[in-house]
ZAMARGU-4260 file (C-alpha; in steps of 0.2 Angstrom, whole numbers, plus 5000, padded with zeros to 4 digits):
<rodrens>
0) 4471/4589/4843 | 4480/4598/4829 | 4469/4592/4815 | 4454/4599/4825 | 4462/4619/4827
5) 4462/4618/4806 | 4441/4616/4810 | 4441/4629/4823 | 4425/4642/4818 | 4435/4656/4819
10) 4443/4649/4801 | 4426/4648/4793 | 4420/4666/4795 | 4401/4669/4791 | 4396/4676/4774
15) 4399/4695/4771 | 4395/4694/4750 | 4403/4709/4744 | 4386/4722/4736 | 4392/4717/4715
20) 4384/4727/4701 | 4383/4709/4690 | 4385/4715/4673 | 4393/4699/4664 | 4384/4685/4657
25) 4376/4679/4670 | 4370/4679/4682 | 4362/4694/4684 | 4358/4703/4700 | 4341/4697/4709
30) 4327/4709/4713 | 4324/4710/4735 | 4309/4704/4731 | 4316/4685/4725 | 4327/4686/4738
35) 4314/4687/4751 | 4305/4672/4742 | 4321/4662/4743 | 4319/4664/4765 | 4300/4659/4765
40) 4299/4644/4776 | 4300/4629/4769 | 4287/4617/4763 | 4285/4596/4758 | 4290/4594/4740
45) 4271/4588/4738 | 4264/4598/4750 | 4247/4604/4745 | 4250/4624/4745 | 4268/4620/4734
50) 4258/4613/4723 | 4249/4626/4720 | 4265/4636/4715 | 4270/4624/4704 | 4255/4626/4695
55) 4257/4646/4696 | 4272/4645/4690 | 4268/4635/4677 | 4256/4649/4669 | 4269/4659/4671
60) 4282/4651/4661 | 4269/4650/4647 | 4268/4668/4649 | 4286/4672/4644 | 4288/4659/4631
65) 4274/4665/4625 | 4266/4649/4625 | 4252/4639/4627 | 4261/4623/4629 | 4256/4610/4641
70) 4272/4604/4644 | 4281/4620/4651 | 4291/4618/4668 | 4305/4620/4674 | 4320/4608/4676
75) 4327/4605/4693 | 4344/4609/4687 | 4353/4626/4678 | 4351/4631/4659 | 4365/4618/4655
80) 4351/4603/4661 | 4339/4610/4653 | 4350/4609/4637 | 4352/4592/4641 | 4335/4590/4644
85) 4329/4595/4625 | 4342/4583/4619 | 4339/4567/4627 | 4321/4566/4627 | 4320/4568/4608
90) 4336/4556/4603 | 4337/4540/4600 | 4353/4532/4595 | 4357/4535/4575 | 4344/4550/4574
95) 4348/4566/4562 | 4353/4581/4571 | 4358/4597/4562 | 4363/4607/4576 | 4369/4627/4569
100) 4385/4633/4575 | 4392/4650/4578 | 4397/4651/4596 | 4400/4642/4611 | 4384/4636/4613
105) 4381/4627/4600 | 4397/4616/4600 | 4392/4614/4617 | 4374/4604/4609 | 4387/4595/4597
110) 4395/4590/4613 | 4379/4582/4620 | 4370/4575/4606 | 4385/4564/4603 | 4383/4558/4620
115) 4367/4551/4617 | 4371/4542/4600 | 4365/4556/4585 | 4370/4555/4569 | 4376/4574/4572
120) 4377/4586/4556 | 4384/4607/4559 | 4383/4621/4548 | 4395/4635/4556 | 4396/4654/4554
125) 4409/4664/4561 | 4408/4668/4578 | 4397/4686/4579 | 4386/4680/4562 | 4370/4674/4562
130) 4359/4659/4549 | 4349/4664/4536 | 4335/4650/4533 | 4341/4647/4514 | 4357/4639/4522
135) 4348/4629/4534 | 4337/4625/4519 | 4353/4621/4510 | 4357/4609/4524 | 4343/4600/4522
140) 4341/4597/4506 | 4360/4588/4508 | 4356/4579/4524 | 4339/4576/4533 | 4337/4580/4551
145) 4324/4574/4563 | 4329/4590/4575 | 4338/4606/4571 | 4346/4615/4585 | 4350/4633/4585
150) 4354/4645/4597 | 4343/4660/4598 | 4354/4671/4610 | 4370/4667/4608 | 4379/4671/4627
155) 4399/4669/4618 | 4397/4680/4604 | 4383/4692/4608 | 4374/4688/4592 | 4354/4688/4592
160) 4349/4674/4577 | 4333/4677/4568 | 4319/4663/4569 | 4304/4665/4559 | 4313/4658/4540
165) 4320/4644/4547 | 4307/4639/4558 | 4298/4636/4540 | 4310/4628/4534 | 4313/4616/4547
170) 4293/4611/4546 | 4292/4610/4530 | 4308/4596/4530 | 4297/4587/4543 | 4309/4591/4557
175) 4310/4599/4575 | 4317/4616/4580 | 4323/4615/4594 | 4331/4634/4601 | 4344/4638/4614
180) 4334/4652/4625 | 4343/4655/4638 | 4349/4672/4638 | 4334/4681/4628 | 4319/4672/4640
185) 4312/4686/4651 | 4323/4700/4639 | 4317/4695/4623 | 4304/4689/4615 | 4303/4671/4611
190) 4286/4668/4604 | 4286/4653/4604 | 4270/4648/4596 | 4270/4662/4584 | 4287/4658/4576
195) 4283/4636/4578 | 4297/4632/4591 | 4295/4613/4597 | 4306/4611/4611 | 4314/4628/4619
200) 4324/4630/4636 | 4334/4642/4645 | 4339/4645/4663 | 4333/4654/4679 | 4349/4668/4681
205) 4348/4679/4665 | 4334/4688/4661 | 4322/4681/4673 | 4334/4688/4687 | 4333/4673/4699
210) 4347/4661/4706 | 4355/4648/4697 | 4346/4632/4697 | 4330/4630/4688 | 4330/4625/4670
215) 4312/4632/4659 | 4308/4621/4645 | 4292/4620/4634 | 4288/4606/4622 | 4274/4606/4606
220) 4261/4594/4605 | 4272/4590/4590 | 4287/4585/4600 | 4279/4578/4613 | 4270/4567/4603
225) 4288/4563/4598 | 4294/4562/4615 | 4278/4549/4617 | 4282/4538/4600 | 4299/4535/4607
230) 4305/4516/4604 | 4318/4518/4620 | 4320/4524/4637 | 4326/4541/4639 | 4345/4540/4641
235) 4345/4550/4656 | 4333/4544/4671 | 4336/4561/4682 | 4330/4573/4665 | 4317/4559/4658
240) 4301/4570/4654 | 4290/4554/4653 | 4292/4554/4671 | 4297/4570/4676 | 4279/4578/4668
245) 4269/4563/4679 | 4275/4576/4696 | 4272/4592/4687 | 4256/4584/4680 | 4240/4582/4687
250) 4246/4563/4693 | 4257/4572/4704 | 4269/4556/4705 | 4285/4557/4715 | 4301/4558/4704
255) 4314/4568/4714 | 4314/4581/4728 | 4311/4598/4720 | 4322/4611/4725 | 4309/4623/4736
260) 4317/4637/4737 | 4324/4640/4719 | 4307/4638/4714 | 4301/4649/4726 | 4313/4661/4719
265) 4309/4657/4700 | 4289/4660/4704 | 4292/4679/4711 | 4304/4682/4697 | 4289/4679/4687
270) 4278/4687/4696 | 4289/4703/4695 | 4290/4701/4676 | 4270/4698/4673 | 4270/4714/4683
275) 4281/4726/4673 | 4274/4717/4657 | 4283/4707/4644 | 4283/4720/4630 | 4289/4733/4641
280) 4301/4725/4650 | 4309/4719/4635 | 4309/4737/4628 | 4318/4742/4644 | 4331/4728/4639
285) 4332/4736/4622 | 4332/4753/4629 | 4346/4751/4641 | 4356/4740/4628 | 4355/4755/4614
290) 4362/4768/4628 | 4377/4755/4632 | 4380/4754/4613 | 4380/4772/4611 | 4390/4776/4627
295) 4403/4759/4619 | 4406/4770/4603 | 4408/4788/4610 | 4422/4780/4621 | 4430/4774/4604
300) 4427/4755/4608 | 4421/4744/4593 | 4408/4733/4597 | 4409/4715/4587 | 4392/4712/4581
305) 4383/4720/4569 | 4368/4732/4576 | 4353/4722/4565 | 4361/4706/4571 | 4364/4712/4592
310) 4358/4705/4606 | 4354/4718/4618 | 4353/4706/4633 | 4373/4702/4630 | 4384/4716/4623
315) 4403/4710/4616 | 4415/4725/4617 | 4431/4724/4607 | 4446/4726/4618 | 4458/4739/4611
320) 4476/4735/4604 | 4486/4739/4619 | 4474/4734/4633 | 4473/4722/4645 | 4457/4717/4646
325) 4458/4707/4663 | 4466/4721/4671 | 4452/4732/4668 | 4439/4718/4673 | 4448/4719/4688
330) 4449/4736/4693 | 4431/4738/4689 | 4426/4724/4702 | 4440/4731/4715 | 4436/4751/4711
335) 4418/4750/4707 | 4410/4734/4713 | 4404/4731/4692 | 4409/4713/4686 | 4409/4710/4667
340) 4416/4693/4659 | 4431/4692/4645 | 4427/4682/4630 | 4424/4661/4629 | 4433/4652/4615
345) 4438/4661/4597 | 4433/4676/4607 | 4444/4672/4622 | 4458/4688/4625 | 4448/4699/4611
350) 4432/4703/4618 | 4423/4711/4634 | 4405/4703/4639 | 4393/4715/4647 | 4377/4710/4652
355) 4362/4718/4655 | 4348/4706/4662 | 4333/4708/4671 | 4336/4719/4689 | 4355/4723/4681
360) 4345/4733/4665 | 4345/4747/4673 | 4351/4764/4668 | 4362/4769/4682 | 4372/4754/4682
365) 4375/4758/4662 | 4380/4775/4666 | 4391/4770/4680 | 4400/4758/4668 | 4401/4767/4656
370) 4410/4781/4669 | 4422/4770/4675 | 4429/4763/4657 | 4430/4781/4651 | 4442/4784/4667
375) 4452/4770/4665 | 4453/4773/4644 | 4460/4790/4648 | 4471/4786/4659
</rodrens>
């Protein structure tokens, strides 16, 4: 009997979620809209009208990678799958990978390629620096790659990396690009037939302003043809895009149980964004961003990346000598509801994270910030 009192309702309230102003690194707040999506009825995972959003949302996708990619969906999983995604598919045991590192990120891809048997070569930059395409060239000329992996946004350091040059580069070594995505898709432009990305992912919660779970990746023809030549099976069944493209294909073969709601979720996001407009809504990223930085410096803060080389989907603030830099992330979620993150490895302890993505890109929040960390500066 006494066990069953520790189960009692009454110890398992229902949810009240507190109303957060999300302004870290993800995720970002959701629209009403997508929320209202997520409590539509549900549907059979290959139930005709399901279907049909599936192949909706696949448009959709190609809209904001800016693509016309067959291959385009998204990954029944978060940005992490979808990362994993875009590795296993295209290595086989003792294949070249140059991966680029300067943040978190890419030690993260180091991390996964290994798992699946690369021959795994880095170039690094200090974290908050970007890669020129002569060093990737550099690279190359030392050691062939079949892939280079690089990460276009970088979500630890705040740094936005250039494309076009290396993308060359890559091509004309016979290789792959392959580009981290996940906190410029929806906020920044991608363009990803324009600059020649291959394989290119990113996740549902940043820019595109929808829940975790849902993973977008786009291949070329080039690498799927790759993907098709392969002398192995994937490495991973769950994220094996030989079989997961038969379900989102015209075959419409069973592989696993799509999560209906997320994707519900994912195709209003979209909707939202082909309504405001890619280009304007990634001047309104761009827009909000540059106040933030203005308001950042008039307050005396330093922010750690250069302004050519920022992201404006992902700001990191210095914290002053003499500040705690928790303490103040905590006051501003007790006093003003406004979450924003402390800094991921080298940066641990010396940096503030704010983001500004999709529905949280809006000027009031960045004036309400901004207000708060003057008051607590001053005082």
């Amino acid at each position: 009997m006494g066990s069953d009192n520790m189960y009692h309702p009454d110890s398992f309230p229902e949810l009240k979620n507190p109303p957060r102003i999300l302004l870290g690194p993800g995720p970002s707040m959701v629209h009403p809209r997508v929320l209202r999506a997520m409590a539509s009825p549900l549907v059979g995972h290959l139930d005709p009208y399901f279907l049909e959003i599936m192949e909706r949302t696949q448009d959709l996708l190609r809209m904001v990678f800016e693509t016309q990619n067959r291959l385009t969906i998204p990954i029944s999983g978060t940005g992490s799958a979808s990362m994993e995604a875009s590795l296993a598919n295209l290595i086989e045991p003792g294949d070249e990978i140059l991966i680029c590192i300067n943040g978190y990120f890419g030690l993260r891809l180091v991390d996964m390629a290994q798992r699946y048997g690369a021959e795994i070569h880095t170039i690094e930059r200090p974290w908050g620096e970007i890669f020129t395409a002569d060093e990737v060239r550099d690279a190359l000329a030392q050691k062939s790659a079949k892939i280079v992996a690089i990460v276009h946004a970088e979500t630890s350091t705040g740094a936005l990396q250039p494309l076009g040059g290396i993308s060359r580069v890559v091509h004309e070594n016979g290789g792959l690009l392959l580009v981290d995505a996940v906190t410029s898709l929806g906020g920044i432009p991608v363009q990803v037939d324009e600059i020649g990305i291959d394989v290119c992912y990113s996740g549902s919660q940043k820019c595109l302003s929808c829940p975790p779970g849902l993973g977008p990746i786009t291949l070329s023809p080039r690498a799927e043809q790759v993907l098709s030549e392969r002398k192995s099976e994937v490495a991973n069944w769950y994220l094996d895009l030989t079989m997961i493209q038969k379900y989102w294909g015209s075959e419409r073969t069973y592989h696993h149980t799509a999560p209906i709601s997320a994707n519900f979720a994912l195709y209003e996001g979209l909707r939202i964004i082909a309504e405001e407009g890619l280009e304007v809504r990634c001047e309104r990223h761009r827009r909000n961003a540059e106040v933030l930085w203005q308001g950042m410096e008039d307050l005396g803060l330093e922010l750690h990346v250069p302004l050519e080389n920022r992201l404006p989907s992902l700001t990191t603030v210095r914290i002053p000598e003499g500040v705690n830099g928790a303490q103040i992330q905590n006051r501003l979620m007790m006093d003003y509801n406004i979450e924003i993150a402390g800094g991921l490895g080298e940066l641990k302890g010396k940096v503030w994270r704010i983001g500004l993505m999709g529905h949280s890109s809006r000027l009031e929040n960045v004036t309400l910030l901004l207000a708060a960390l003057g008051e607590y500066l001053r005082s």
